[in-house]
Structure formats: C-alpha cells, structure tokens
Phi, psi and omega in degrees: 000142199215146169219116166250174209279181197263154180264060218239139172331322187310325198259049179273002185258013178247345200270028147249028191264145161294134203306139164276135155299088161264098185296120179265318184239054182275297199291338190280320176305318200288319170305332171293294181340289183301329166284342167303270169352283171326283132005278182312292191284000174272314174325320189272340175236029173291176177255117169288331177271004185249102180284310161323303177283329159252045226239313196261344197264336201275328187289334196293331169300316182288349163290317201272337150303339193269339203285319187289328188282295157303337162314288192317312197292308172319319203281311199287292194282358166211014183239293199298338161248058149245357178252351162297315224269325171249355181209040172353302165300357196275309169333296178281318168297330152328311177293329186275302164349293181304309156318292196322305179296307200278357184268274179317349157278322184291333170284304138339285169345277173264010133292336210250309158328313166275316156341282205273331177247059209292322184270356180265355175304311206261324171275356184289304192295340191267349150289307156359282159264044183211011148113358177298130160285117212299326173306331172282305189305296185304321186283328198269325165284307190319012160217071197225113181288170202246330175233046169271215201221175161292307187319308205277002193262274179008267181323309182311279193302351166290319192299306213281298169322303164318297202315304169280025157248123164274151199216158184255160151298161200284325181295342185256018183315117167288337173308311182276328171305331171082124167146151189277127172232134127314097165282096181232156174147179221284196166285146191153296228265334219122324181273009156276339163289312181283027201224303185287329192287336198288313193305290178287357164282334169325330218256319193317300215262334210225010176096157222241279212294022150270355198229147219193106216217133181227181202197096164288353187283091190241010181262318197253113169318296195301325189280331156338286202306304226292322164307324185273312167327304151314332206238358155313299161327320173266011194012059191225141173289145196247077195265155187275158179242096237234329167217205190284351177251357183253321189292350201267280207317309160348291158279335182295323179287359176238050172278343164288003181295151166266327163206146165232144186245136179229104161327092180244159191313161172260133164199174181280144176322323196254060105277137198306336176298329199298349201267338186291335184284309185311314206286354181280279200301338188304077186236174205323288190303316209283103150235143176304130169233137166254105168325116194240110170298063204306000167278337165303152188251171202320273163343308172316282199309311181300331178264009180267311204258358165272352176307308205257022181077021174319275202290345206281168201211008163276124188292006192261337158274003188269173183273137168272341193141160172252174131264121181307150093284159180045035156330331192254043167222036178236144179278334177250061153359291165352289183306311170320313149274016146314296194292320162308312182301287184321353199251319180060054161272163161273140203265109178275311169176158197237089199264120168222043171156172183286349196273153185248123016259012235272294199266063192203114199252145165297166175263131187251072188326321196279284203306322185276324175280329152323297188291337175283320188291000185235033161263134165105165206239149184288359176208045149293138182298355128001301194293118187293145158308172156281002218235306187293333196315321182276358157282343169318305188247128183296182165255355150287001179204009143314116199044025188233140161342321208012249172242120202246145214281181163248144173205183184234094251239341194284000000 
C-alpha cells in the first residue's frame, strides 16, 4: 500500500517539490508473505504422527492469523482514513479491492467446502434456504457425522431441530392447566383472534363462567367491538385495563377464575411504549405469550422477541412461551422456528388460519420441521445458486463456532 504525502499549508515551504511516493507496508507485506511460504511448506513436510511438530505448525498459523487480523485492524482504524481524507480516489479503489478479494475468498473457501465436506456443504445451504439462520445452519453441521449416507444425514438434522424446538405437552396445555396469560407482539401479529381462539376452547371444556377476558387496547375501537363480539358469543365478560392498578384490581376480583386472557394493544417492536406495557403487565400470575408472526422476516422476527423480552431472566418479565401465527400464509417456515430453537422458547400452539376456535393446533416439532423443508418451489429466483451461495459464507466462519446458539444433539 503506498500513500503520498499531501500538498497542505503545513508543507507550504515544499509544494513546489514533486509529491514523495511512500510504501508504507512493503517490509511488513514482504514479511507476512514469507511467513505465508513458510508456514505452507512446513505444513507440507509435518509428520501427521508427531503431535508435537503439528502442534508447533498449527501454533505458528494462529499465529500468523491472528498477525494478518491485526494488520487489517491497523490498516482499517489509521492508515484509510487519512488516505480517505487526502487521496479519496485512491480510498475507493482500496475499498473495491478489498469487496472484490473478500468475495473471491468466500468462494474458494466454499468451494473448497463442498469438496471436502460435500453434505455439510450441502446441507448448510439447504437450511439456509429454507429460512434457517447461517449461525444456527453452521452450528448444527458443524457436529454433523462424518460417515453418514445423505437419507442418514437428513434424517440426523431433521432429529436435531425437533429436538430443539421445545413444544409444550398435552399435561402442559394452558387451557387445562389454567392461569392468567398475556397475549403480546407487535400489530398485526394476530392476537385478539388467537385470544377468542384460547377463550373458546376455554369455555368448551371447562364452562364460559370459568374464563374471564381483559383488554389493555383501549385505542383501536375495532379491536374493542372484535373482542367483545367474541366474547358475546362466549357469553363472558370483556373489562378494559388502562394501567397497572386497574390491572392489579382486576385480577384480584377475578381471582377464582381458571383462566383470563388478556388482550393487549398492538404496536412496533421499536416503539417506545412496548416497555411501558411489559411495566403494565408486571404482575407476580401474569405469563406471557408471545406471538411470532411466520410470515415475517427473520430480522423482523429477532428484534421483536428481544423487544418483548425474549433474553430477559427476571421472572416478572420473562416469556412463558410463544405462538406461531399465520402459518398457512408463510412461503418460509424456517425463520420462524429459528428465532425459536435459538432462544429456546417454548412453543405453545400454531395458528393456521381464522376461524375460531378450528384453527388453532398443539404444536408437532417433527411435523413443523419436516413442513419447513418442504416450503417453497425449488427454482424460486429466491433461491441462490451454488456459485452466488459462496460469496455468503466466509471462509472465516464456515464451520467455526463463532457465537453459535447452544443446542442439543444427543
């Protein structure tokens, strides 16, 4: 990399001198090089049964990795921008360069991947593209046996996703268990419907004067009528909740109840209100469901569940579990249980359509991962080639841990 010096008042007793040429890292390039060399050929004559000489070949690499990483980090936090800032052109072809090569790596890279590792290759990308997050995809082949067949590969990685989508059990149902739940998430999402759906199996199995329906939605009239019309039907009463004492008050008079459903306002993840609502509901009985919109996209989905308390670990604020909604309207199955496996919710029911109380299913971990892998037609333009697919994945984060979900494979 070469920088010259620049023609500024500081040098005004110089600016009829012709500009100096400075190789700024040619002894540092030329030393990364020769250690590059090296490295390759000490690599090439180690003895594989002598743990020690490859032992000593592997340190000299992390080393000499670690060395190219701090280069980069110098080049990036103090040499670019002064060459943004006096030679702009220069700046950008540094920059293009740079995309260019970091492409072209990622591709060698997973070219060199499918070779040698032809099903985690294959299967990294077909999570992927079934709405699976490359950190989740990467974590889960990466323990991926090594002498399985493709059917036994499948099958392994079908096993491992089930496992780690927790689904509640038929004993852990909350209609029969009974208990005040929060329906939250963003507009939208669903949850005056999936509300009238819990209320009327409530009313089915266990009697309409057992069940109890509240409402913090004290802005949208319609979402009002829609609560109350439902719960006319159910012939159960609907009172509004405007803060955390009429909510107090609330529960205490319905406390002989087996269960209240509580209807809460819709608003966007990033709104500021959402924090005010978690502090309305924070009461000792009150758990949370959170509503996942499967139609939403993966990003969407991820700040939404740290909006509504997804990471938090305080019990008056943690998630009791979630609901899939609009299930039967998503092309990607995949995102949905992502955010889920990784999070490690619990899983509740699976809303796949409007009708009340008809469409609302317990959740079948095998049956929802089997239905992601079989979404979407196999030659949507959607879909990445093999050839674009390796510019995705680095070759720094191709099989390596990086911050990889914890999960549980035995």
């Amino acid at each position: 990399m070469t920088a010259i010096a620049p023609t500024t008042p500081l040098f005004a007793e110089t600016a009829a001198l012709d500009a100096v040429v400075v190789d700024v890292y040619r002894d540092i390039h030329k030393g990364i090089r020769h250690e590059l060399f090296g490295v390759t050929l000490d690599a090439g004559r180690v003895d594989p049964g002598s743990a020690e000489a490859v032992t000593g070949v592997a340190s000299r690499w992390t080393n000499l990795v670690n060395l190219l990483v701090a280069h980069a980090d110098h080049e990036e936090t103090f040499l670019q921008p002064v060459i943004e800032q006096f030679t702009p052109v220069y700046a950008e072809e540094i920059a293009e360069t740079h995309a260019r090569l970091e492409g072209q790596m990622a591709q060698l890279a997973w070219g060199d991947a499918v070779r040698r590792q032809p099903l985690r290759a294959r299967f990294t990308r077909e999570l992927i593209a079934c709405g699976y997050s490359a950190g989740l995809a990467r974590e889960i082949t990466r323990h991926m046996p090594e002498d399985h067949t493709l059917a036994q590969a499948q099958q392994w990685l079908m096993g491992v996703l089930a496992k780690n989508l927790h689904c509640v059990s038929a004993d852990d149902d909350i209609v029969q268990r009974g208990g005040v739940y929060a329906l939250i998430g963003p507009t939208g999402v669903g949850k005056t419907t999936t509300t009238a759906k819990l209320a009327a199996r409530c009313a089915v199995r266990h009697g309409s004067a057992s069940l109890s329906l509240l409402t913090t939605d004290s802005y949208r009239v319609g979402a009002q009528d829609q609560l109350r019309i439902y719960a006319k039907i159910l012939g159960v009463n609907v009172q509004t909740v405007s803060d955390g004492q009429d909510l107090r008050q609330a529960l205490d008079s319905l406390s002989g109840k087996h269960m209240v459903l509580i209807d809460t306002i819709g608003m966007s993840q990033r709104d500021e209100r959402v924090a005010e609502q978690a502090m309305l509901l924070a009461q000792p009985e009150v758990k949370r469901l959170l509503l996942l919109n499967a139609t939403a996209q993966a990003e969407t989905l991820e700040e939404v569940v740290h909006a509504y308390g997804g990471a938090r670990t305080d019990v008056e604020q943690r998630l009791a579990g979630c609901v899939i909604t609009k299930q039967d309207e998503t092309a990607r199955p995949g995102n949905v249980l992502d955010v889920i496996i990784r999070h490690h919710l619990m899983l509740h029911y699976v809303s796949h359509g409007q009708r009340v109380p008809e469409d609302l299913q317990a959740p079948n971990a095998g049956y929802l991962v089997h239905r992601s892998f079989k979404a979407g037609p196999a030659h949507s333009p959607f879909r990445l080639q093999n050839e674009e697919f390796g510019e995705m994945m680095n070759a720094s984060t191709f099989g390596a841990p990086g911050n990889a979900p914890q999960l549980a494979y035995a």
